[in-house]
C-alpha positions as CSV (number, residue, x, y, z in Angstrom):
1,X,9.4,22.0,-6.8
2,X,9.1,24.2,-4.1
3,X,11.4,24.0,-0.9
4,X,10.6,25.0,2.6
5,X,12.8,28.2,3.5
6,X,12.1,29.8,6.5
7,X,9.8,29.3,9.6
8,X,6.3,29.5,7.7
9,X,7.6,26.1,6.4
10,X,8.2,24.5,9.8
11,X,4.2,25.2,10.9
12,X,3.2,23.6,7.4
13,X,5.7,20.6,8.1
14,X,4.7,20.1,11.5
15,X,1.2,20.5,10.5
16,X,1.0,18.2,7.5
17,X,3.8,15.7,8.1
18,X,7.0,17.1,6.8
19,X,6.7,17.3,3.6
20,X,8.4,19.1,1.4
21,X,7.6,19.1,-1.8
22,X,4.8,21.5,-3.8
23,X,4.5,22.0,-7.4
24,X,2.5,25.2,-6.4
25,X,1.8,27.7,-4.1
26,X,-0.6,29.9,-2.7
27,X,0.6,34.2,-2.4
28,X,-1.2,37.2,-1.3
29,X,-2.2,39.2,-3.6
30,X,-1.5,42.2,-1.2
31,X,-0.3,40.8,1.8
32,X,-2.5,42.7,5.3
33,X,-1.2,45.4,6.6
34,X,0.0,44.2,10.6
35,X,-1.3,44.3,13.2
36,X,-4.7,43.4,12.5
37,X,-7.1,44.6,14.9
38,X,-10.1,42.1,16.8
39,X,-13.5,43.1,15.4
40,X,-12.2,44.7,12.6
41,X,-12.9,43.4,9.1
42,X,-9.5,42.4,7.0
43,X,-10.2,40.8,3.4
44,X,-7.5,38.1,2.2
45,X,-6.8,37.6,-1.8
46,X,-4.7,35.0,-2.7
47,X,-3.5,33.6,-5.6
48,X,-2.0,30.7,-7.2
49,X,1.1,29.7,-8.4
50,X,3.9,27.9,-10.0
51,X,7.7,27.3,-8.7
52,X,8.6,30.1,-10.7
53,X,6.0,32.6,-9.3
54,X,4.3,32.7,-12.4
55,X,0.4,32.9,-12.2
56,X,-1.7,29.5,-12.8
57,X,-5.0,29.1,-13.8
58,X,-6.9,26.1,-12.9
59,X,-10.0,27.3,-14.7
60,X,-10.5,28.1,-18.0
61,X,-11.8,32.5,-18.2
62,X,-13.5,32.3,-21.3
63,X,-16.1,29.1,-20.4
64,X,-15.8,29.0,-16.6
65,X,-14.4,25.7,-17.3
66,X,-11.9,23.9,-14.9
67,X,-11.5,22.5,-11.5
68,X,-12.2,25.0,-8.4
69,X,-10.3,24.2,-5.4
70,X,-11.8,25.0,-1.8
71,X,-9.9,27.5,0.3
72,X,-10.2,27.4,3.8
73,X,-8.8,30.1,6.2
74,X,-7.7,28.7,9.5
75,X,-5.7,30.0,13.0
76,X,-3.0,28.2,14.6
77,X,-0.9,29.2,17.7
78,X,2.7,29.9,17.1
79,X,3.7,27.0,19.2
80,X,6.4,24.5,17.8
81,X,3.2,22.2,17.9
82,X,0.7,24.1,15.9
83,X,-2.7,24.3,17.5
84,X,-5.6,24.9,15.9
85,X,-8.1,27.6,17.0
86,X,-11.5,27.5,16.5
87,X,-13.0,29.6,20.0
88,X,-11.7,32.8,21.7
89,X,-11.2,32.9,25.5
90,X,-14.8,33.3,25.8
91,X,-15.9,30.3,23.7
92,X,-17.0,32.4,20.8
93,X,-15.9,31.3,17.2
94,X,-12.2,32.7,16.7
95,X,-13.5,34.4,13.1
96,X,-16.0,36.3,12.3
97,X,-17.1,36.0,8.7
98,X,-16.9,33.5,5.8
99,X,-13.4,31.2,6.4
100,X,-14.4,29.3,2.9
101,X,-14.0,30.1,-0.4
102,X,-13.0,29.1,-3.6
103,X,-10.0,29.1,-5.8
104,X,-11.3,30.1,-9.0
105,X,-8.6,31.7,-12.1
106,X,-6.2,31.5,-10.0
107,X,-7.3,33.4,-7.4
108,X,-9.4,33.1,-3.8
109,X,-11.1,35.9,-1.2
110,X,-11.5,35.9,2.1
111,X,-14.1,39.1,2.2
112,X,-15.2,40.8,5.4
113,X,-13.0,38.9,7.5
114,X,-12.3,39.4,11.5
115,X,-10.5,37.6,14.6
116,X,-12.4,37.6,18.2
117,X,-9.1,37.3,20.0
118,X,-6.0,38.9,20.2
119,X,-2.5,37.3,19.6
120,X,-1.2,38.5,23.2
121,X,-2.6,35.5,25.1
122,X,-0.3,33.0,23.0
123,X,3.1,32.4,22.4
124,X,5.5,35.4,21.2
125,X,2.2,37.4,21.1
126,X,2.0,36.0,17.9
127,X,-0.7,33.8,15.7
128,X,-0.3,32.3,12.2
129,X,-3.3,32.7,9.7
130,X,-3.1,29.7,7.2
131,X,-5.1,29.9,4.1
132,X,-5.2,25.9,3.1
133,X,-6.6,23.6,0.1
134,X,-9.2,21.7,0.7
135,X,-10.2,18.2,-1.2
136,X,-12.8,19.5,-3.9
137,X,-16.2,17.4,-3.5
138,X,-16.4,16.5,-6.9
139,X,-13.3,15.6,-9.9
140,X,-12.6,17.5,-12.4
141,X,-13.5,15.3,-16.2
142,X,-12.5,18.1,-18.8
143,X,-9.1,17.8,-20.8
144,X,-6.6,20.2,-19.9
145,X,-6.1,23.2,-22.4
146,X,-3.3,26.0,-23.0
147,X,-5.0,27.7,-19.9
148,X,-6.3,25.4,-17.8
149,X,-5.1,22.7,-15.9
150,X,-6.2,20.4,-13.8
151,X,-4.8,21.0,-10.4
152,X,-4.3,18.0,-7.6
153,X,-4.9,20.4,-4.1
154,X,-2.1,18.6,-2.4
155,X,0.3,19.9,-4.9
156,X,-0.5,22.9,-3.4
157,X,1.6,24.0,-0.3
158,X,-0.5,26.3,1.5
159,X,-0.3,29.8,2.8
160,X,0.9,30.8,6.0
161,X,1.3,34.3,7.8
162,X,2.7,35.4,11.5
163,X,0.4,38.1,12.3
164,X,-0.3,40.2,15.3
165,X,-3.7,41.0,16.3
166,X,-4.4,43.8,18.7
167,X,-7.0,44.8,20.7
168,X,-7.6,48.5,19.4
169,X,-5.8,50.8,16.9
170,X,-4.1,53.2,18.7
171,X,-4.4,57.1,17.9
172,X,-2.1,59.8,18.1
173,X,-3.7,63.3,18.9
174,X,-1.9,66.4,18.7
175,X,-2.0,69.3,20.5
């Protein structure tokens, strides 16, 4: 089983009750390069998998067999109290772009994503960007094979990432 080590663990346990206990977990694929910048498009790949970082697949590749799991890509202040944030300052969605997806071999996208606020107006200038199972809306009736499985989403502790977002990318001109 997983254990909570370090502060991304404290926003899941205050967010989802305290616990503490996943038999799998969601990575980047490539993790974003920081800051991200507001109104610029960012694309999140994650992935799944095990307690010992090994790849799962919860569908079958060769028959597109298997039990897709809703993603969903959320933002939460950095407070000790995670809030979630769905408008900017001006009352405009916080995101730009699609925040669902599906995890699917393994493996999830966020494509052509981007944040209508910066992190500045909130605590340590800081937000976290949680990519988070969601209940599928149907079950999953196959037998489980060599390479697929049937995975429960709340097994699944879900992703979580301090970012900074910044207004514009700053350039350095040379003389």
């Amino acid at each position: 089983m997983l254990q909570p080590d370090n502060s991304e663990d404290q926003v899941i346990a205050a967010l989802f009750g305290g616990r503490s206990e996943y038999r799998y977990e969601l990575q980047f694929v490539e993790k974003p390069q920081q800051p991200l910048y507001k109104e610029r498009n960012f694309k999140l790949e994650v992935r799944l998998v095990d307690s010992e970082g090994r790849h799962v697949l919860n569908s079958n590749p060769q028959s597109d067999v298997g039990n897709p799991i809703p993603l969903k890509f959320r933002i939460y202040t950095n407070d000790e109290q995670p809030v979630l944030l769905e408008l900017n300052k001006n009352g405009q969605p916080i995101t730009k772009g699609s925040s669902s997806s599906e995890l699917y071999h393994g493996v999830g996208s966020f494509n052509k994503l981007h944040l209508r606020e910066v992190s500045s107006y909130y605590k340590d200038g800081t937000l976290n960007i949680m990519v988070c199972p969601e209940p599928p809306s149907f079950s999953y009736n196959a037998k489980e094979s060599s390479v697929e499985r049937e995975i429960d989403y709340t097994l699944i502790k879900p992703l979580v990432c301090n970012m900074t977002v910044r207004a514009k990318k700053k350039f350095h001109h040379e003389n």
